[in-house]
VEXMILUM-533726 format. One record per residue: x, y, z of N, C-alpha, C in turn. Coordinates in steps of 0.2 Angstrom, whole numbers, plus 5000, padded with zeros to 4 digits. Each point is the difference from the previous one (the first is absolute). Layout:
((X,Y,Z),(X,Y,Z),(X,Y,Z))
...
% end
This chain:
((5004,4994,5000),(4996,5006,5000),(5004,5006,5000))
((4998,5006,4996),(5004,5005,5002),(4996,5004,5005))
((5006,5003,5003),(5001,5007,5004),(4994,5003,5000))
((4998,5001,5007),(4993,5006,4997),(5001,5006,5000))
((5007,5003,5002),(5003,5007,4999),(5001,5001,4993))
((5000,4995,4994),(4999,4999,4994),(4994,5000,4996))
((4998,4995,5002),(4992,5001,4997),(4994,5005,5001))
((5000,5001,5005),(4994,5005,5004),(5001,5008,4996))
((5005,5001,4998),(5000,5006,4997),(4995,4997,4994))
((5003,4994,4995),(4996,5000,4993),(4994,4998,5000))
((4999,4997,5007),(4991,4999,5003),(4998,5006,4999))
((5002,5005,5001),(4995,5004,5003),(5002,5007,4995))
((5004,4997,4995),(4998,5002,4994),(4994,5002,4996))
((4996,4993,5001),(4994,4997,4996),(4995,5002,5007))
((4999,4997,5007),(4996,5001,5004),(4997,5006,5001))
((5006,5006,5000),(4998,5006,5001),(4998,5003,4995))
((4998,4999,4994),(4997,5000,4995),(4994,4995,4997))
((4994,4997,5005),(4994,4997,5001),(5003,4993,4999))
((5005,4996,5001),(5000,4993,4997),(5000,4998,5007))
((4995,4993,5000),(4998,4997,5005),(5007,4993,4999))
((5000,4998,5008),(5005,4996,5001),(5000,4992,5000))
((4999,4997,4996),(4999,4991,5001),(5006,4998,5005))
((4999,4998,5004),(5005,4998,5005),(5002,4991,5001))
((4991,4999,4999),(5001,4993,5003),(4996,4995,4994))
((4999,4995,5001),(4998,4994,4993),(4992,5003,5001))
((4998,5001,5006),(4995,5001,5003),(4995,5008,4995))
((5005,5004,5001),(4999,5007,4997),(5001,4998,4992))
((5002,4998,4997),(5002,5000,4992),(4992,4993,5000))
((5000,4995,5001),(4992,4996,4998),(4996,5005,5000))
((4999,5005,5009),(4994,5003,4999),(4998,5006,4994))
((5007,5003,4998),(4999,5006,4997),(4999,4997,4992))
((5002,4993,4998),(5001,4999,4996),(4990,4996,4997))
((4998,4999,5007),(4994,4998,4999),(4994,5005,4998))
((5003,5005,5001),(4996,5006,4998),(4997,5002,4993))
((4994,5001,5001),(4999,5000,4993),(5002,5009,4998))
((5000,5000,4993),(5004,5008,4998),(5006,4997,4998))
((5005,5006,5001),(5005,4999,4995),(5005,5004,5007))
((5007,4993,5000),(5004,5001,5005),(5008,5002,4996))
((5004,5006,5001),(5006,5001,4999),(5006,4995,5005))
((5003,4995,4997),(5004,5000,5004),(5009,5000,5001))
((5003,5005,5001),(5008,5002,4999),(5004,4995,5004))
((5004,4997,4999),(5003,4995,5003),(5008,5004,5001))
((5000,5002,5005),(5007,5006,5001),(5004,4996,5001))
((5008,5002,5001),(5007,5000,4999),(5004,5004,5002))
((5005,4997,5001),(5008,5006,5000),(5003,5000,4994))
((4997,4996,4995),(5003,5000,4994),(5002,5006,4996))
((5005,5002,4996),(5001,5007,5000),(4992,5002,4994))
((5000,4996,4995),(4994,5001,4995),(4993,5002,5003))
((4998,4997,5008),(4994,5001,5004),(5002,5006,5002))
((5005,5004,5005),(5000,5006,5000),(5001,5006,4995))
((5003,4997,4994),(5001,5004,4994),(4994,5003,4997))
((4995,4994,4999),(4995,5001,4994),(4994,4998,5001))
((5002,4993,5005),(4992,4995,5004),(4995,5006,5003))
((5002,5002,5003),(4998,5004,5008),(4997,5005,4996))
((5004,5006,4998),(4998,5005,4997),(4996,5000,4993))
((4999,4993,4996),(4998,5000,4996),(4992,4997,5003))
((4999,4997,5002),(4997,4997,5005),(4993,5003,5004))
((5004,5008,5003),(4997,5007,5002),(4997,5002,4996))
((5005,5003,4993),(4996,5005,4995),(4994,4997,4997))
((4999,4992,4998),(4996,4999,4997),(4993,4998,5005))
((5000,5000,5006),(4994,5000,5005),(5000,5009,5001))
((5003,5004,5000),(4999,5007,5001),(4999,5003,4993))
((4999,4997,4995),(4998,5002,4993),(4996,4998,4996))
((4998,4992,5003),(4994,4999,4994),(4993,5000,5002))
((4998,5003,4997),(4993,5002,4998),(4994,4991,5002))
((5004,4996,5001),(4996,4994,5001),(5007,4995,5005))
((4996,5000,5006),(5004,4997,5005),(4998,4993,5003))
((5005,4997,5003),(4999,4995,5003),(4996,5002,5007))
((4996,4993,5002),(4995,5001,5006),(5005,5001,5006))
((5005,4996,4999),(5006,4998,5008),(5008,5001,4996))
((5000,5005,5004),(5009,4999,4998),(5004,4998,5005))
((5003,4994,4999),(5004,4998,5007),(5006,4997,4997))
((5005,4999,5004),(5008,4999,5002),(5000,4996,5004))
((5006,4995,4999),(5004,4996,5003),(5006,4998,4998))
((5006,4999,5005),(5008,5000,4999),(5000,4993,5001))
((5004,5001,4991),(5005,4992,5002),(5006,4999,5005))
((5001,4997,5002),(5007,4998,5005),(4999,5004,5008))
((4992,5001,5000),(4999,5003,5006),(4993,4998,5002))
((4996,5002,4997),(4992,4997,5002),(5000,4994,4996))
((5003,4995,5000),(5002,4993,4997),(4992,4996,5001))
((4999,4999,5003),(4993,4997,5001),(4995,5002,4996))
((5000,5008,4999),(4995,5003,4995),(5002,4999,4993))
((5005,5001,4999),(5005,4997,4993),(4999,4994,4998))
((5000,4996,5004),(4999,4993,4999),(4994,5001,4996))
((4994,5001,5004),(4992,4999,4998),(4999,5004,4993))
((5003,5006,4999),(5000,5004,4996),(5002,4994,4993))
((5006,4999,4999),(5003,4997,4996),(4994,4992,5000))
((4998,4997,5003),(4996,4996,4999),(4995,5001,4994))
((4997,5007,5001),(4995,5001,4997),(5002,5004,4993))
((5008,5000,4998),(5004,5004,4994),(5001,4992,4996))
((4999,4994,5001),(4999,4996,4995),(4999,5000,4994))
((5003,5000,4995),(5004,4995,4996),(5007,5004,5003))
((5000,5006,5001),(5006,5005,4999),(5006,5000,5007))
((5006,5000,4998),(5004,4996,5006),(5002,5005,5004))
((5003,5000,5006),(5000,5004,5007),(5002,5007,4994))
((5000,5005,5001),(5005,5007,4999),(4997,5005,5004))
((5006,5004,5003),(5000,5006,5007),(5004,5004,4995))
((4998,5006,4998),(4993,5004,5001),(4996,4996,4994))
((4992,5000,5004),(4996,4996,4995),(4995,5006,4999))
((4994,5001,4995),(4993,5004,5002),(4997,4995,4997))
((4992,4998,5005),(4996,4996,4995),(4993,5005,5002))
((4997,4998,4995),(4991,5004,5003),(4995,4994,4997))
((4996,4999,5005),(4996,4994,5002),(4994,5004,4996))
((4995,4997,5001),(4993,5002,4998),(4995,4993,5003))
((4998,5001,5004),(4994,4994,5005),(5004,4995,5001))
((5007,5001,5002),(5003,4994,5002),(5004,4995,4993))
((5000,5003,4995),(5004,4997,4996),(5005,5005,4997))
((5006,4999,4999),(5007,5004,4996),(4996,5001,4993))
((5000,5005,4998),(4999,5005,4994),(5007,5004,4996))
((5005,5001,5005),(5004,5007,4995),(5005,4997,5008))
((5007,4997,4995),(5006,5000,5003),(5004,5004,4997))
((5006,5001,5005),(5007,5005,4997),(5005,4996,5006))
((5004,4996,4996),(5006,4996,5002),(5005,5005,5001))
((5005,4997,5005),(5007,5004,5000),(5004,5003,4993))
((5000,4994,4996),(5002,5000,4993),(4997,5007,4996))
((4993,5003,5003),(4996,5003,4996),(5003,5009,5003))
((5002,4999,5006),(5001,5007,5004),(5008,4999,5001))
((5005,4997,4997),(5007,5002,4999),(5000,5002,4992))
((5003,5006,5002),(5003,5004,4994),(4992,5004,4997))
((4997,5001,5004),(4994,5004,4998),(4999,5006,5004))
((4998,5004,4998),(4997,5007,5003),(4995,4999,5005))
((4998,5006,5005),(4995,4999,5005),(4994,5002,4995))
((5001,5005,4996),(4995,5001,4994),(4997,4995,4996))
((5007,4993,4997),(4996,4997,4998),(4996,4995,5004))
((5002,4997,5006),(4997,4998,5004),(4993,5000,5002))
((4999,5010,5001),(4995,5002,5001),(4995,5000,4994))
((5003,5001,4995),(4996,4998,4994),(4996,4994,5000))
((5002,4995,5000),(4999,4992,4999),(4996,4999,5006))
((5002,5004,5006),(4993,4999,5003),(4994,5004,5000))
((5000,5007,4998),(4993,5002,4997),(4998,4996,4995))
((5002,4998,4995),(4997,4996,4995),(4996,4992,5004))
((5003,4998,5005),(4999,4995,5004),(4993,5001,5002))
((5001,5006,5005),(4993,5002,5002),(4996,5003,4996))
((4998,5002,4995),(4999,5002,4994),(4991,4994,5001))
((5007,4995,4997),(4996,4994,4997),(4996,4997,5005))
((5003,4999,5006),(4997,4994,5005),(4996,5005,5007))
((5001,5008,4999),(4998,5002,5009),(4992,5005,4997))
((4998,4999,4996),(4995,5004,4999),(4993,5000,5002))
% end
């Protein structure tokens, strides 16, 4: 696990900007049971999550015109139990920190893999996810 003199800044990145916190296997079932449309950002210390996750992440929840019902967060290599249950329900697609999925009634609709957020703009990020919400949050 990392450091929380480490984490808790990038937590609260996202926190202190409406994202609610999956902590436990328990919080990620229920929220994921919800009907509506659930954002979920899978944070890191990765340099990419800091770089372009996070803040692309923000811009497209504080710009598009058609939003998710639930925005929430959970850190790999720290809230592990949440991450587990998280990644359970990101099947076919294999573990990646920084991940963003958005659910719709409990089923994956719109992923962006690690692969998807190295070597990208927070702009393109935030892009790819208005279009996201576009199609599925309306």
């Amino acid at each position: 696990m990392y450091p929380e003199e480490i984490v808790l800044p990038m937590k609260e990145e996202l926190t202190e900007n409406g994202f609610s916190e999956l902590l436990t296997a328990e919080d990620v079932e229920s929220k994921l049971s919800e009907k509506g449309t659930t954002l979920v950002m899978i944070n890191s210390v990765c340099g990419c999550s800091a770089g372009t996750a996070r803040p692309g992440v923000l811009m497209a929840v504080q710009n598009a015109a058609h939003k998710p019902d639930n925005i929430t967060t959970s850190f790999a290599g720290f809230d592990v139990e949440a991450v587990n249950k998280i990644r359970e329900h990101l099947v076919p697609y294999p573990p990646s920190s920084p991940a963003i999925a958005l659910f719709k009634d409990g089923n994956l609709v719109h992923m962006i893999e690690r692969h998807m957020i190295e070597g990208r703009s927070a702009q393109m990020i935030s892009e790819n996810l208005i279009s996201a919400f576009e199609t599925h949050c309306n």
